[in-house]
KETORMI-168562 format. One line per field, with one value per residue: residue number from 0; z negated, x negated, y negated of N, C-alpha, C, CB in turn. Coordinates in nm, 4 decimals. Glycine has a CB too. Layout:
<sites>
seq: c(NUM, ...)
n.pz: c(Z, ...)
n.px: c(X, ...)
n.py: c(Y, ...)
ca.pz: c(Z, ...)
ca.px: c(X, ...)
ca.py: c(Y, ...)
c.pz: c(Z, ...)
c.px: c(X, ...)
c.py: c(Y, ...)
cb.pz: c(Z, ...)
cb.px: c(X, ...)
cb.py: c(Y, ...)
</sites>
This chain:
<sites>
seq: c(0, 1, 2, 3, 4, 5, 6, 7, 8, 9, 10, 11, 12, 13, 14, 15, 16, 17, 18, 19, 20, 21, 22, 23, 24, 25, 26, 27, 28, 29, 30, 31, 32, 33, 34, 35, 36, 37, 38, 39, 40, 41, 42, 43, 44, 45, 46, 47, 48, 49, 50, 51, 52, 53, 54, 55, 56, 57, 58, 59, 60, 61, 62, 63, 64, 65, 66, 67, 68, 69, 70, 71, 72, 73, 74, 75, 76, 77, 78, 79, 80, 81, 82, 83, 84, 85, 86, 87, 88, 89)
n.pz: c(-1.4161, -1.5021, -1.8134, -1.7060, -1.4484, -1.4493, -1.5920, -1.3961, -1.1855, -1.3157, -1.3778, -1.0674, -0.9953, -1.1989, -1.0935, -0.7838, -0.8510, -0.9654, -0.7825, -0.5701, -0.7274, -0.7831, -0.4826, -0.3549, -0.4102, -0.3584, -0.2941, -0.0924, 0.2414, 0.2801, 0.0538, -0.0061, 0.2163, 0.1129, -0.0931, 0.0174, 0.1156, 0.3209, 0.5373, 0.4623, 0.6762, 0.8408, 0.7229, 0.7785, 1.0498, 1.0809, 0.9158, 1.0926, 1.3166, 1.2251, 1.2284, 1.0769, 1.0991, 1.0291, 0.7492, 0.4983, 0.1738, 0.0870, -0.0759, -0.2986, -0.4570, -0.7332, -0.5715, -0.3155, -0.0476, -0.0421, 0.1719, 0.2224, 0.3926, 0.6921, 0.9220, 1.3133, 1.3212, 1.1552, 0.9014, 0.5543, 0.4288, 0.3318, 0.2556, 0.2013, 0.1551, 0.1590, 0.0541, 0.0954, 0.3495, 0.4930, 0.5445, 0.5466, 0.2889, 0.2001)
n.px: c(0.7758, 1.0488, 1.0730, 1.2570, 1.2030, 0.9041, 0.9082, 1.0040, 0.8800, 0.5854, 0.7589, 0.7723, 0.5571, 0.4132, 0.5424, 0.4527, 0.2321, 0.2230, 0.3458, 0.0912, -0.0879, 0.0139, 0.0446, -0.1593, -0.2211, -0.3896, -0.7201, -0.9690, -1.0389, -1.3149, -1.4123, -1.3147, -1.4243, -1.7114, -1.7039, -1.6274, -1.4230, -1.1115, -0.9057, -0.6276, -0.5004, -0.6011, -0.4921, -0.2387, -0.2405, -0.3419, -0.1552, 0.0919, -0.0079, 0.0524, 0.3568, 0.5211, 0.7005, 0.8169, 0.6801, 0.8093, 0.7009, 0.3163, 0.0471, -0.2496, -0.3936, -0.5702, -0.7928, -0.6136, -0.4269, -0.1250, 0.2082, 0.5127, 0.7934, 0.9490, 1.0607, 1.0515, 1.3038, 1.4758, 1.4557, 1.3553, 0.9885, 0.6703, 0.3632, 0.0166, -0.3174, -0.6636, -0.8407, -1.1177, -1.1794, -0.9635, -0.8626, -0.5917, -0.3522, -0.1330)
n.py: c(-3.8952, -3.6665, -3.4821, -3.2607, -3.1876, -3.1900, -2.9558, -2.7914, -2.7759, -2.7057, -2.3808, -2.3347, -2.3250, -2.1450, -1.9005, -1.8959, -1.8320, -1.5989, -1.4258, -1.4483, -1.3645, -1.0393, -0.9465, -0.7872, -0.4593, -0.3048, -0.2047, -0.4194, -0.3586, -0.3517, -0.2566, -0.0020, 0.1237, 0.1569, 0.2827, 0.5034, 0.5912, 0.6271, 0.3949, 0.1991, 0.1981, 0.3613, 0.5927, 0.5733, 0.6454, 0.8898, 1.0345, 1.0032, 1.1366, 1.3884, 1.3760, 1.1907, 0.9382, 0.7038, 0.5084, 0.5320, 0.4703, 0.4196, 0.4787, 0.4962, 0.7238, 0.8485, 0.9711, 1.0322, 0.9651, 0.9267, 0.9679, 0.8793, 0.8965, 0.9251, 1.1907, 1.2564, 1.3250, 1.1961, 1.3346, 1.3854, 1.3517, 1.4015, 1.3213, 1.4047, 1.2850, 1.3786, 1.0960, 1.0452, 1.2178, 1.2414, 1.4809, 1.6789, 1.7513, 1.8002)
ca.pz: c(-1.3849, -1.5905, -1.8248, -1.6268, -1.2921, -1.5174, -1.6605, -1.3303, -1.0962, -1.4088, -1.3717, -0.9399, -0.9713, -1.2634, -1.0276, -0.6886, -0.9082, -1.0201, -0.6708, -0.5035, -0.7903, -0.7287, -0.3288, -0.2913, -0.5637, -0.3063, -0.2511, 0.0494, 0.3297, 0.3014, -0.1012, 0.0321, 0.2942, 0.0175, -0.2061, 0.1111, 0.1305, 0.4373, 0.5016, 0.4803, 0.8625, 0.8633, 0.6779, 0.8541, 1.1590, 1.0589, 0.9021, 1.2360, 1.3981, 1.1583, 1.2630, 1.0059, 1.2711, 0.9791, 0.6387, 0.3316, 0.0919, 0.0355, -0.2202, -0.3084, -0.6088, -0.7823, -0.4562, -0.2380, 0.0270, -0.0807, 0.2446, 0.2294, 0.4828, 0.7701, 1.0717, 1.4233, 1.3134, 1.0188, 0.7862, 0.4361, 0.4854, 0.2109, 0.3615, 0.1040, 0.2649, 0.0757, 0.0321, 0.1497, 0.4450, 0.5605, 0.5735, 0.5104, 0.1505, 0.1596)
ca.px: c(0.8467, 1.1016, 1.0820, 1.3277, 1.1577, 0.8048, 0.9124, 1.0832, 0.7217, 0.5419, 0.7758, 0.7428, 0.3581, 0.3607, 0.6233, 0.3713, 0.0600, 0.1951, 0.3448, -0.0179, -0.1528, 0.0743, 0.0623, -0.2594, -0.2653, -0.4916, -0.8544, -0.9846, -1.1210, -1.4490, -1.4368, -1.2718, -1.5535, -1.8001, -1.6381, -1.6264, -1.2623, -1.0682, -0.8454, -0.4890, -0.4551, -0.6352, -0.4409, -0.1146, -0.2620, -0.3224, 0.0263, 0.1514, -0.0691, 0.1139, 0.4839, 0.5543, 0.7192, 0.8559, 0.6300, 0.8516, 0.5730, 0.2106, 0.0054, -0.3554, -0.3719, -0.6331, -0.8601, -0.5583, -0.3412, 0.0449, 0.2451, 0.6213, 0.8670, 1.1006, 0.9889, 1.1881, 1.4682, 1.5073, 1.4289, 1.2373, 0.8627, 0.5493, 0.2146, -0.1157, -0.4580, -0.7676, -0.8729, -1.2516, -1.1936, -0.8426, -0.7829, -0.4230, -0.3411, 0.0075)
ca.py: c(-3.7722, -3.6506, -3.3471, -3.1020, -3.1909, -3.1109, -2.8237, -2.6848, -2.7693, -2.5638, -2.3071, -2.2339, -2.2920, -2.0060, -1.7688, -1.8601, -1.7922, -1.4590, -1.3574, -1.4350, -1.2000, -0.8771, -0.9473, -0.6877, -0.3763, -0.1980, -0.2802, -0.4303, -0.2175, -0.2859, -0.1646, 0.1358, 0.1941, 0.1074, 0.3656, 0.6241, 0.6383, 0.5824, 0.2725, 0.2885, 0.1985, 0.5416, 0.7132, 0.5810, 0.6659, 1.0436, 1.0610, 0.9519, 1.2345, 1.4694, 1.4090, 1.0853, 0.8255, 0.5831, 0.5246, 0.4064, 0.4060, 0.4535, 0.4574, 0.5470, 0.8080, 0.9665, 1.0548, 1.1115, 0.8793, 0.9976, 0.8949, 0.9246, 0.8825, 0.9812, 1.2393, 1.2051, 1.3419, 1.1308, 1.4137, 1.3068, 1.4210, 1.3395, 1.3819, 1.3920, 1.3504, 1.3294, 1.0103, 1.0817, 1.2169, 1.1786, 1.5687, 1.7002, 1.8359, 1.8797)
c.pz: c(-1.5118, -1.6507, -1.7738, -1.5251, -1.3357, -1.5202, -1.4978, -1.2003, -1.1459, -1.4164, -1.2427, -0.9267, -0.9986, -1.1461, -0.8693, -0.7239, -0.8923, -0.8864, -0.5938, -0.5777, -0.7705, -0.5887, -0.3139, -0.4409, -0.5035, -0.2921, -0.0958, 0.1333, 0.3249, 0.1583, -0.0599, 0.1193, 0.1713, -0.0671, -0.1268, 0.0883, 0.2576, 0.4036, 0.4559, 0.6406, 0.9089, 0.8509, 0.7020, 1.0086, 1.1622, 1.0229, 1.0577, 1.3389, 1.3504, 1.1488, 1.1653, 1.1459, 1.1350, 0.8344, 0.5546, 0.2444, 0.1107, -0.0713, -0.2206, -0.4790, -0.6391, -0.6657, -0.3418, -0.1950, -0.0386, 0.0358, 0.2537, 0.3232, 0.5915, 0.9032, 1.1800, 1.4498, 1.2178, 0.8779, 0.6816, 0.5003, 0.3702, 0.2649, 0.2388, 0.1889, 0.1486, 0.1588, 0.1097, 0.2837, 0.5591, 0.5922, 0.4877, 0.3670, 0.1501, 0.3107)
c.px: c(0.9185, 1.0623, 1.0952, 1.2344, 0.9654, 0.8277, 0.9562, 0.9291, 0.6440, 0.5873, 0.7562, 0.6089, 0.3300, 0.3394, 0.5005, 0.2817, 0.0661, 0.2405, 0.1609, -0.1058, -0.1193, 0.0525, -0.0223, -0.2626, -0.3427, -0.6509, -0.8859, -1.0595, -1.2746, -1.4675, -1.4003, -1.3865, -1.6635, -1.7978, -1.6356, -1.4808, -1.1903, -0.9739, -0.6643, -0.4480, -0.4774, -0.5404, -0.2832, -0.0926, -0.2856, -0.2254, 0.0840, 0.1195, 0.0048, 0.2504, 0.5427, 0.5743, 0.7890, 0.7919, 0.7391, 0.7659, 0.4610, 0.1558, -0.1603, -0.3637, -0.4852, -0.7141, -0.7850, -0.4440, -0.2157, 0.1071, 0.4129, 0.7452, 0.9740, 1.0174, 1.0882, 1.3106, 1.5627, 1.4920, 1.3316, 1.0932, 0.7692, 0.4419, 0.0920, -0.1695, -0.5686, -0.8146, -1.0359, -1.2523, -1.0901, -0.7650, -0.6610, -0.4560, -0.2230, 0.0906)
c.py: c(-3.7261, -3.5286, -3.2509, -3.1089, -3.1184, -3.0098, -2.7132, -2.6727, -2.6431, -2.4471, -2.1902, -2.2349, -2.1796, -1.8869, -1.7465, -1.8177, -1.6262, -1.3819, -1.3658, -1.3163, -1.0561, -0.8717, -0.8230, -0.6227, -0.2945, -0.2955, -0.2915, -0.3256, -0.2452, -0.2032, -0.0434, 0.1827, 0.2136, 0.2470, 0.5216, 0.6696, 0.5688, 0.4639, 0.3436, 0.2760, 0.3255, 0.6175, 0.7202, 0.6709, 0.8292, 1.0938, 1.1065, 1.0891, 1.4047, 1.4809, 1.2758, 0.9684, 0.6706, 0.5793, 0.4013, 0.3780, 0.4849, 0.4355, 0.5342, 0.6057, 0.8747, 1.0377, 1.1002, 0.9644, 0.9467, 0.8810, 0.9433, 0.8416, 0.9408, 1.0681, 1.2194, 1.2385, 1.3437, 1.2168, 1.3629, 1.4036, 1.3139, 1.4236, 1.3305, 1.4143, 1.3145, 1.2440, 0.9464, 1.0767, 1.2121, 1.3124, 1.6318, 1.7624, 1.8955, 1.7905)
cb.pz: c(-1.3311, -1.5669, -1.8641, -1.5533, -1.2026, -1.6236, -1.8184, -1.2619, -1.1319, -1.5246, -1.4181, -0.7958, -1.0678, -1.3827, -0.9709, -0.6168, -1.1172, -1.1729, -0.5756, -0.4942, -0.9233, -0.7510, -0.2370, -0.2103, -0.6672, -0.1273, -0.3156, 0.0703, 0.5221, 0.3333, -0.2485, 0.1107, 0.4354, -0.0625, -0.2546, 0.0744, -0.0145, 0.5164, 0.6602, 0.3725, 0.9768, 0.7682, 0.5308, 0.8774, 1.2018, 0.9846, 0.8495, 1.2997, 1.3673, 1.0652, 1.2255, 0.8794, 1.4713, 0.9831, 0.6471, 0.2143, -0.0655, 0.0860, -0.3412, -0.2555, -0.6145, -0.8436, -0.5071, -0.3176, 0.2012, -0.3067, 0.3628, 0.0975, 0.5089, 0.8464, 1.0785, 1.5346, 1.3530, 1.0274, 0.8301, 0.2018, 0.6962, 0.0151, 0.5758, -0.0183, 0.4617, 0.0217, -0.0918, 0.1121, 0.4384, 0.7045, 0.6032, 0.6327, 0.0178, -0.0567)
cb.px: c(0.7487, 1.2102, 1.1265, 1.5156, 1.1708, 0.7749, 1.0605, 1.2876, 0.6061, 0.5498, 0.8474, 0.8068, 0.2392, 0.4822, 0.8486, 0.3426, 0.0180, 0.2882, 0.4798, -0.0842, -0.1361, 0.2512, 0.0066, -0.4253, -0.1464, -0.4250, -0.9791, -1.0449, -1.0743, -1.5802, -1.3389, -1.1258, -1.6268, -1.7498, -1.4612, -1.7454, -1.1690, -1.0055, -0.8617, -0.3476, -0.5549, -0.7288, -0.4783, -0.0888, -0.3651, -0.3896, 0.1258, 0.0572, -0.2518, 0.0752, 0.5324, 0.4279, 0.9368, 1.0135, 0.4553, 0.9583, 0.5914, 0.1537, 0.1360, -0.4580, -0.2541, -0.5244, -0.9135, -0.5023, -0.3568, 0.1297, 0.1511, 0.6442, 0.8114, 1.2357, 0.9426, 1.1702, 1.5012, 1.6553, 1.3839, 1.2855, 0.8306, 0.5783, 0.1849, -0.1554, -0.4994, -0.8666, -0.8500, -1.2971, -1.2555, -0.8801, -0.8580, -0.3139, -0.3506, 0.0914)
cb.py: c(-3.6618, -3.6689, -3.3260, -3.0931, -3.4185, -3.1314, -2.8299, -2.7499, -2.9201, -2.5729, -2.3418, -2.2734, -2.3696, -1.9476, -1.8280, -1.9292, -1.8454, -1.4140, -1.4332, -1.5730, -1.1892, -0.8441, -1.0922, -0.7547, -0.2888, -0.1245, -0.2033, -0.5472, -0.2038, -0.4073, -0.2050, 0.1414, 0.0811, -0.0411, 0.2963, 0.7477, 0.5898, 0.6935, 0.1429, 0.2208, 0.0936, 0.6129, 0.7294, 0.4347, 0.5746, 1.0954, 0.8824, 0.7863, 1.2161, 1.4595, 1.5840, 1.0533, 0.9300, 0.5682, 0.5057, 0.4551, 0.3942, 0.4332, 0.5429, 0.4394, 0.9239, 1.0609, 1.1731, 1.2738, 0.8814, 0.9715, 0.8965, 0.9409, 0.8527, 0.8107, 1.4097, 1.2155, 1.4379, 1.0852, 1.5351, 1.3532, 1.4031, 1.3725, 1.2622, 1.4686, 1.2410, 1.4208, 1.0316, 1.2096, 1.2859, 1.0788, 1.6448, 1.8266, 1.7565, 1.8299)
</sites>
């Protein structure tokens, strides 16, 4: 095998290695049960119950879901729930 064809294998192994590493920055649901914090399926699913019909991002912060997105009449909308128990903050 030649060099380039070396060097260029070594290079998409690195790039798949390091995509399989970033893929999950949340913990799995049972660590989250474990931990007594709801999932995020939860905490989409209470969004959802709260007028959120399209989630652009989530995120788990500091004890608190942060859910931001679009309500049904495309208006921006950011929904906090604690983390614990899934009730509203903001």
């Amino acid at each position: 095998m030649s060099r380039t064809k070396l060097l260029a294998a070594a290079i998409v192994a690195a790039l798949m290695a390091g995509g399989a590493l970033a893929a999950s920055t949340e913990p799995p649901e049972a660590t989250l049960a474990a931990m007594g914090k709801i999932s995020e399926a939860r905490a989409r699913a209470i969004a959802f119950d709260h007028g959120l019909v399209h989630v652009e991002e989530i995120s788990l912060f500091e004890g608190r879901w942060e859910l931001a997105g679009r309500d049904r009449s495309g208006d921006e909308l950011v929904i906090d729930l604690n983390a614990r128990d899934g009730s509203l903050l903001r």
